[in-house]
C-alpha positions in Angstrom: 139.1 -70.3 -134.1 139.5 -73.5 -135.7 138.6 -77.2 -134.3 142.3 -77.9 -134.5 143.1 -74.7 -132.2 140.6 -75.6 -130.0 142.1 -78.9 -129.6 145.0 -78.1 -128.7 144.3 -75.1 -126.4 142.0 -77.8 -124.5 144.9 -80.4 -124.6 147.3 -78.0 -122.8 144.8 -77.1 -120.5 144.8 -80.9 -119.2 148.1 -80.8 -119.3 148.6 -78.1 -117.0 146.1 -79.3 -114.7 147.6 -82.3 -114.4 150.4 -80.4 -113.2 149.1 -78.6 -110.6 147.8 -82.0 -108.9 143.9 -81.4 -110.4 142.3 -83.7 -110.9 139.4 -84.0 -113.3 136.0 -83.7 -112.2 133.8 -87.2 -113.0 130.3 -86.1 -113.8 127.2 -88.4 -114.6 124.0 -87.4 -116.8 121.0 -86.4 -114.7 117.9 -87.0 -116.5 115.1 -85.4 -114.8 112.4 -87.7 -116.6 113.8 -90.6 -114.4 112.4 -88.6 -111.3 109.1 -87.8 -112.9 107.7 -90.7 -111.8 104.3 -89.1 -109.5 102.1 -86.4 -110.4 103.4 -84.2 -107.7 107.0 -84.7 -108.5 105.6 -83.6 -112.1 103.6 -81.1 -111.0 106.2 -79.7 -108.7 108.6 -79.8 -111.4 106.2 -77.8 -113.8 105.5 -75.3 -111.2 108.9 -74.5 -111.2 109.5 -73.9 -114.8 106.4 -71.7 -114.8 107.4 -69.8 -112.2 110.8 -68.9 -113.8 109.0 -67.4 -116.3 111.3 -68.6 -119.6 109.7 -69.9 -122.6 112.9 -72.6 -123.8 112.8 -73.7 -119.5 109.0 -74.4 -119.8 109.1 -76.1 -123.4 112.3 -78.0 -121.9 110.7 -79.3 -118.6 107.4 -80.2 -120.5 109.5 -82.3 -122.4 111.1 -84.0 -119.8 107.7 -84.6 -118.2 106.4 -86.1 -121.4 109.5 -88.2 -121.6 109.0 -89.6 -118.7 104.9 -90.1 -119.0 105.7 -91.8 -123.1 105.9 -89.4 -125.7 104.4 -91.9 -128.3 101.5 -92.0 -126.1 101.0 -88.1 -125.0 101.5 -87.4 -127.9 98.7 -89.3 -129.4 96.6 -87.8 -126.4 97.4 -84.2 -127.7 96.3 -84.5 -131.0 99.9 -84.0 -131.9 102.4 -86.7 -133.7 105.3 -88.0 -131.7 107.7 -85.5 -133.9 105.9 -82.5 -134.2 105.8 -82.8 -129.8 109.3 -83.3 -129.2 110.1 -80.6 -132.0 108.0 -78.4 -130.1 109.1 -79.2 -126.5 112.9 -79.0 -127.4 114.7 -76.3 -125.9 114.9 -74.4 -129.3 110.8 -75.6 -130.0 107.9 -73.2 -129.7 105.3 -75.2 -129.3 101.8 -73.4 -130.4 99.0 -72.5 -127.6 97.1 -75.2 -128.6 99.8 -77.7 -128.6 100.8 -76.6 -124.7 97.0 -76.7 -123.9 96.6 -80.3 -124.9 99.7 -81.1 -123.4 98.5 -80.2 -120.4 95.6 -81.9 -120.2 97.1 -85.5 -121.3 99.4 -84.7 -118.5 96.3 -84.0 -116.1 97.7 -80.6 -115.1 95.8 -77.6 -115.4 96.9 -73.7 -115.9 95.6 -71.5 -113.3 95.9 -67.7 -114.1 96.8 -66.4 -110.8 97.5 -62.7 -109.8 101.2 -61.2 -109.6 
């Protein structure tokens, strides 16, 4: 399928909700850095990505988190530059162990190995 198609397909969509008396949904970007802002919002936030277990999700909310803390600065921290951290906290990044580890500790969070 071509962009043109998809265009078009999408164009007669709205047009047939417009129809039907739908009306479009108005979203808003939600940036979860903005409530980052204490370190048990943060570490709440972390727990929660660890828990669910997925790699990108972890990478992702340690992103967010270091967005919100000053990458510039964390990353300096970390022993890491600015680029090489949000390459490796991107959702597509795989950020080495020792990368996550000093991550962690310019954030002030520590990784507890507890039993399943």
């Amino acid at each position: 399928m071509n962009y043109s198609s998809q265009v078009t397909g999408i164009r007669q969509k709205q047009k047939s909700s417009r129809r039907s008396g739908k009306r479009a949904l108005k979203t808003t970007v939600w940036d979860p850095a903005e409530y980052l802002s204490s370190p048990a919002a943060v570490a709440a936030y972390l727990e929660a990505a660890f828990e669910d277990g997925d790699p990108a999700l972890i990478a992702t909310a340690l992103g967010d988190v270091a967005r919100a803390q000053g990458m510039t600065q964390l990353a300096s921290q970390a022993g890491v530059t600015r680029e090489a951290l949000y390459k490796a906290l991107s959702p597509a990044g795989d950020p080495r162990l020792s990368t996550l580890v000093g991550v962690m500790k310019a954030l002030g969070i520590k990784i507890r190995p507890i039993a399943a």
